[in-house]
Phi, psi and omega in degrees: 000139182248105178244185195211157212229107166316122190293139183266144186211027167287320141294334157255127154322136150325118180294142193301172158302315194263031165264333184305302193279020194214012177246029152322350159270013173259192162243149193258142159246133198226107209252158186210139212253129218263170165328313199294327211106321158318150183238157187212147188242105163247117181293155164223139205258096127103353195242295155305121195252152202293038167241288210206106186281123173256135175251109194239164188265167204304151125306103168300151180237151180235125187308305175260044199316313172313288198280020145239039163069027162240127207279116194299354183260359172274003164276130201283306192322316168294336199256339123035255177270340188284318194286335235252338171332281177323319194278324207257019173221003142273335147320299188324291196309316186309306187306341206278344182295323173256012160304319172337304200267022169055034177281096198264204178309322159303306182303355192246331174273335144324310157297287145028272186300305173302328163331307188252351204270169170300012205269333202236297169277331186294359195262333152247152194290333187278327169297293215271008168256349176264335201266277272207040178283142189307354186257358157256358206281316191325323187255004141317311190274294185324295186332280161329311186305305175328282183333303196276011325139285179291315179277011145279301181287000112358274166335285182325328190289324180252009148315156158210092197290018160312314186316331208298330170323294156338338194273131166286156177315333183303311197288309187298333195253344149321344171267320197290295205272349180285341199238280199323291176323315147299343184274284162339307175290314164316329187257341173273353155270338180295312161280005176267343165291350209290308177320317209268353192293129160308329188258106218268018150316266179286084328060312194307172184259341172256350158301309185292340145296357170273312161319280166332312207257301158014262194285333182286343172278168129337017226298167167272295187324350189254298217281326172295315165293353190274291177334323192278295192320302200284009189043020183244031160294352205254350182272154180315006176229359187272330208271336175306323197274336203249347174280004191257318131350282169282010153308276173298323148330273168017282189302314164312312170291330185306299192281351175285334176295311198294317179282311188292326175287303161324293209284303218284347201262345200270007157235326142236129160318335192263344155316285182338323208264328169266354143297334162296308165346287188290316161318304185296331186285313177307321174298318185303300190297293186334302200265321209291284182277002172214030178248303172321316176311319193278320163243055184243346185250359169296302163337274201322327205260127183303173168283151184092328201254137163306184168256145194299157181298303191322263192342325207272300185288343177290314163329303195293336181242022112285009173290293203286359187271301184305330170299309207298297186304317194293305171322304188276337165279006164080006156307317202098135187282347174288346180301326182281313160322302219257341162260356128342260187307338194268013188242352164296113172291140188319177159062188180268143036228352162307294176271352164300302169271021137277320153329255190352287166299336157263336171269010166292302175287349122259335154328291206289311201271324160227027143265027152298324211273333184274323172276004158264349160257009214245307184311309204277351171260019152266152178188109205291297177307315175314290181324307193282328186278335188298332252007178174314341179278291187310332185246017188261334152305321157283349192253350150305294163348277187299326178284310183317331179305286161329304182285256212338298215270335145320286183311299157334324177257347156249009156271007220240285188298326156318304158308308262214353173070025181242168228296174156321271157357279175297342195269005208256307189285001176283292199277010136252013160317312188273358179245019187269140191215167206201228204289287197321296188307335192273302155341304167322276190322296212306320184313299188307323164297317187296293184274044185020041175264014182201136184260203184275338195259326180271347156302297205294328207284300174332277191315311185295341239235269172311356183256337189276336175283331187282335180282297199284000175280323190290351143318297186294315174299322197253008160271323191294345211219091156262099187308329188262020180273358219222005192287275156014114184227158173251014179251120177312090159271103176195132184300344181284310216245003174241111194315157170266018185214124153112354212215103132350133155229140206241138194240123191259116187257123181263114204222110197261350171202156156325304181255055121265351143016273211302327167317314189277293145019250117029271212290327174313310197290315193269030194273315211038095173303157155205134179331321179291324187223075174299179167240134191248106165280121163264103186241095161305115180280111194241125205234119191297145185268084161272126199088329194211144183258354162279112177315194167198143187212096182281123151243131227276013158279350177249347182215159192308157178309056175270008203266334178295338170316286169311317177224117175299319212292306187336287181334310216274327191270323157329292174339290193287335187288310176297302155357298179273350190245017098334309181303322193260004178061194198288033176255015212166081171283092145303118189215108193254141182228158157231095195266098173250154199215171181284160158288321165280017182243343163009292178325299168342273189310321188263004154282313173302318201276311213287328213258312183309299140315353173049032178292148154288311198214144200243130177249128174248144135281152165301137176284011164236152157183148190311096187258127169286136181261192165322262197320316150128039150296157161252127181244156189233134175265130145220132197283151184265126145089336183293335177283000153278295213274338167274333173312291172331303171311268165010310189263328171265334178000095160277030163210192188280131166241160179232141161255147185236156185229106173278102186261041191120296209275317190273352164316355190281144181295150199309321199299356197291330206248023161248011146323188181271339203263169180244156175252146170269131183240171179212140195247095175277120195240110155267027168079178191050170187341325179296299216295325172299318185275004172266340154282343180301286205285339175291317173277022148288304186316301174341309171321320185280150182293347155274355179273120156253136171248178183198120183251152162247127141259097190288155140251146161300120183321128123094048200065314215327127173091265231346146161222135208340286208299326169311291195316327164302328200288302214314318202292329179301303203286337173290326139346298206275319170288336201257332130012288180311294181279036201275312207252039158239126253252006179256043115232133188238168180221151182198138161269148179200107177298108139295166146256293206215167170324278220285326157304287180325313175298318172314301183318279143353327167252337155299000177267314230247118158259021169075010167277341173285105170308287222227122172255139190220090201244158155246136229297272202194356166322068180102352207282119199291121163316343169300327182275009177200009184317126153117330227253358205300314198303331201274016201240130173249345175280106189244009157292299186285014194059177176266342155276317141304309157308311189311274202298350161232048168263171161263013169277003161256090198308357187293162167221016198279156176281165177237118183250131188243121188271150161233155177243158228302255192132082184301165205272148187106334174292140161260109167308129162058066144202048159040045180268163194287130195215177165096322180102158164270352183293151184250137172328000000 
């Protein structure tokens, strides 16, 4: 039975034409008319539209709802699981449709939403009573609210308004002129429009300030995943836009406050005074009692160790206690969340593991359901019916906003002296706008100061500026261009006597410590040619969304607050460069970053520093167990950040694949025995600079080297101008080293791969420490004919895979060289590279 109840409208406005299926975004006073006669007045918030209440009987489930001719969606639970399907596999889709177009994640789930909303699949009435019926939307809307709700506190968790200590007069006054000017302008059109607007709504002096400081900031919450899509947090115009960004936060909670205390005063005045009341008591409780609370549960959690689960859910459903509260005192329910998270301190061991345990579930499951609520209140046709008198005034607003904060932020940057270029993808960087705004819109629909056509305009309005600057940011602003360098950094072009050599050693955990060490001391510093070591520490960036980049001769140890191991690899590393005296100049750093910007810092550290040789471990290696097995450690994400490295490098890098043997406490290789290194030399660039750096090693007095040249049956492949570099520097080498009596040389003619690799195994008698090759640079294809398909490592060249594979009985470690790549160069197509210069 249906029964229906005449909507009481003496207090509601009539709804417009394009209000009927939407206005569940108002708010209904609903008078329901009793047996009696009596009338009872009950409100309803945000869930029933202002027509016709219907009272429907419960949905019954039926075990066999299918095999007895009953529809399984007339089931709320089913019908449900078909939406929440529907909603997280129409996002899906988009995205994978617009990755192409360098689109990022918002602009595609924002289609998404729209998508299943009326503009599209919603335009038939049948799609939407069957998917999308008035009596689910509500929870479909809950959902969302939720969704954006987590995701500001999230956003909260990982600011870290320490930058702000941090920030230059540059950054304060590009924030300053960045946010006011677009805020003045946007509000001086607003009021010069303001007679002619239809809608007296937006008429009002705090919609239009509302509206304004909207749009005119900058949020961190928006603007940081997108730099995280674009790879540039970690780059000079990513760490300039997100310290400027929590800047204008700042300005933004300030000003958001100041318009809800206007808006809450526009029907009585005495209201301000009891929304400030309550801010402050919410606020008090905030900073006073659960900001002490977060670390007291910091206290509580060993070093190292997540924070116990028990913590991480009582938080997490204090997100909704705080939601509750903020709501009900008339904060706006996102204000509690999100200032929640900003009183977590950042990083581990707290927001590492709330970011770690939550945010897959919120990102994947419930802001799809927030970008489906965002869909189903667009509605394109509503916008269009309204017309253009009604909507020209907001779509002045919004471009006027949109030109100002642009323009404003490259003459900003322009005064300030940054590049063209950069000054360009920075102000469009300040105009990308996302979730936060979107929350924003819904609020301004919940207290009407927006209908459905100008909600709509809004949504449309940002998405298409958020489409086309982020395409224009990843053409304009390439991070890894300024790596590329044309002045030669190479162990080839850097004398051994009389000359530094400066090493940036790259260090991703503890136990490659010791390898990389080790692998230092048989490099032999000498009073004639010290070593000035940069040795970076690189710490995946969990918890806090600003990178960091320590540096620890100028400022205290803070990244060892947080992470003990840091401490522990500092030592030893000081340890050693204590053993060599004045052979060995330390310089300790720390970078914590996402894994894919990784790079970044230690191209940026290698080009500032001038380094000659960049040392990576490999991203597997080799551990001894019990049983006297070798067993393999593989590093997450390091196999990206070296390929990377690689490619961008401005010096020479060695990758090293430690199976053991450079593993020894540092006192091993001052002992009687000696290590054997073998030099395989296949000719090009590489194969050069890896004989360079194997006749540093010679130098130490425990290095036996054994250098191989391979060649090609009758020359074949060869190409001239390489074959002459190989024949100076092998010349040159065996010259040096004729009467020394720990280095032998040998040739050894080919045909093909499968000879080389023979060869190759015929050598190695399990006496060999160190194998030492070079990556791929120039190398005759004839020497590797056959071998390309079998190589899974493409860091390591194909010989180096081969030779730290297990189809190779060797047990010896791998140094794999590559030599530099000046900019303009194309890497591994084998062109003439390296130069005439000799070591």
């Amino acid at each position: 039975m249906v029964r229906e109840f005449p909507r009481y409208s003496s207090s509601v406005p009539e709804p417009r034409s394009w209000d009927q299926n939407y206005s569940n975004a108002f708010q209904a006073t609903v008078k329901a008319q009793t047996a009696g006669g009596n009338e009872s007045k009950t409100g309803f918030n945000n869930v029933y539209p202002p027509e016709l209440i219907k009272c429907r009987p419960a949905a019954g489930s039926h075990p066999l709802a299918l095999y007895v001719g009953e529809s399984p969606l007339k089931t709320p639970f089913t019908l449900v699981l078909l939406e929440i399907l529907l909603v997280i596999v129409a996002t899906r889709i988009v995205r994978f449709l617009l990755k192409p177009l360098r689109q990022p994640r918002i602009v595609s789930e924002i289609i998404g939403g729209i998508f299943i909303g009326p503009s599209i699949l919603g335009r038939s009435k049948k799609f939407t009573s069957v998917v999308f019926p008035e009596h689910s939307q509500f929870i479909i809307r809950n959902i969302g609210i939720m969704g954006f709700m987590y995701f500001l506190f999230i956003s909260g968790v990982k600011m870290d308004f320490a930058v702000v200590a941090k920030t230059k007069k540059k950054h304060i006054v590009i924030a300053l002129v960045g946010v006011f000017i677009p805020l003045l302008m946007t509000e001086g059109v607003g009021f010069i429009l303001r007679k002619s607007m239809v809608d007296k709504e937006l008429a009002k002096v705090s919609t239009i300030g509302g509206i304004a400081s909207s749009l005119a900031l900058p949020l961190f919450p928006v603007i940081y995943p997108i730099l995280k899509e674009l790879n540039l947090l970690s780059s000079d115009i990513g760490r300039l836009a997100l310290s400027i960004a929590v800047l204008s936060d700042g300005f933004g909670i300030t000003a958001l406050i100041v318009f809800e205390a206007a808006l809450q005063g526009e029907g009585k005045p005495i209201a301000i005074l009891w929304y400030t009341i309550s801010l402050v008591l919410i606020l008090a409780f905030t900073l006073g009692v659960i900001r002490k609370a977060m670390h007291k549960i910091i206290d509580h959690t060993p070093d190292g160790q997540y924070v116990d689960q028990a913590y991480v859910v009582g938080i997490l459903l204090l997100v909704m206690v705080m939601g509750f509260f903020t709501d009900m005192f008339g904060v706006a329910i996102a204000n509690g969340p999100f200032w929640l998270g900003l009183v977590i301190p950042d990083g581990p061991p707290l927001g590492s593991t709330l970011v770690d345990r939550s945010e897959t579930m919120i990102t994947e499951i419930l802001m799809p359901f927030s970008f489906a609520v965002i869909g189903l209140s667009t509605d394109v046709e509503a916008m269009i019916m309204a017309g253009w008198q009604w909507m020209a005034p907001l779509f002045a607003m919004g471009i006027t906003c949109y030109a100002s904060k642009f323009i404003a932020t490259f003459a900003t940057s322009m005064f300030f002296q940054v590049p063209f270029r950069d000054g360009v993808v920075l102000s469009l960087v300040m105009c990308l706008k996302g979730q936060v705004e979107l929350v924003l819109f819904i609020h301004w629909m919940d207290k009407r100061m927006v209908g459905i056509p100008g909600f709509t305009m809004l949504v449309l309005l940002i998405t298409i500026v958020t489409a086309i600057a982020t395409p224009l940011i990843s053409i304009l602003y390439d991070p890894t261009r300024p790596y590329m360098v044309h002045k030669r950094r190479t162990i080839q072009h850097t004398p051994t006597t009389d000359a530094e050599l400066r090493i940036v050693l790259v260090i991703y955990d503890e136990d490659s410590t010791a390898g990389l060490i080790n692998l230092l001391e048989v490099s032999n510093p000498t009073i004639s040619s010290p070593f000035s070591i940069f040795a970076i520490r690189l710490i995946e960036l969990v918890g806090r969304a600003s990178p960091v980049f320590i540096d620890h001769q100028k400022e205290e140890d803070e990244a060892d607050l947080k992470y003990a191991v840091s401490q522990t690899i500092h030592n030893a590393l000081k340890l050693y460069q204590e053993s060599k005296g004045d052979y060995v100049k330390l310089f300790n750093f720390t970078a914590i970053a996402p894994i894919r910007t990784m790079y970044q810092d230690i191209c940026e550290l290698a080009l500032l520093k001038r380094a000659t040789l960049m040392i990576l471990p490999f991203h597997k290696e080799c551990l001894d167990t019990l049983g006297g097995k070798l067993t393999e450690m593989v590093r997450r994400g390091i196999r990206n950040v070296n390929t990377n490295v690689l490619a961008h490098s401005p010096c020479s890098v060695a990758v090293l694949v430690d199976k053991g043997h450079l593993r020894h406490p540092l006192m091993a290789f001052r002992g009687h025995s000696d290590l054997h290194f073998v030099m395989l030399f296949l000719g090009g660039a590489d194969a050069r600079e890896a004989l360079c750096l194997a006749d540093r090693m010679v130098g130490n007095p425990k290095v036996l080297l054994t250098v191989i040249r391979f060649l090609s049956y009758n020359f074949e492949g060869d190409i001239e101008m390489e074959k002459k570099m190989d024949d100076g520097v092998v010349t040159w080498f065996w010259v040096k080293n004729e009467r020394n009596d720990r280095v032998s040389y040998r040739e050894v003619v080919v045909k093909n791969g499968a000879e080389t690799v023979g060869a190759i195994q015929a050598l190695d008698d399990h006496n060999c420490d160190v194998w030492i090759v070079g990556r791929k640079q120039g190398i005759n294809p004839v020497l590797l004919e056959g071998l390309s398909n079998w190589s899974e490592n493409q860091e390591l060249g194909i010989i180096g895979d081969f030779l730290s594979s297990d189809d190779f009985d060797g047990t010896g470690s791998v140094l794999v060289v590559q030599q530099q790549i000046l900019r303009g160069q194309e890497a591994g197509k084998g062109g003439i590279t390296g130069g005439l210069n000799i070591c």
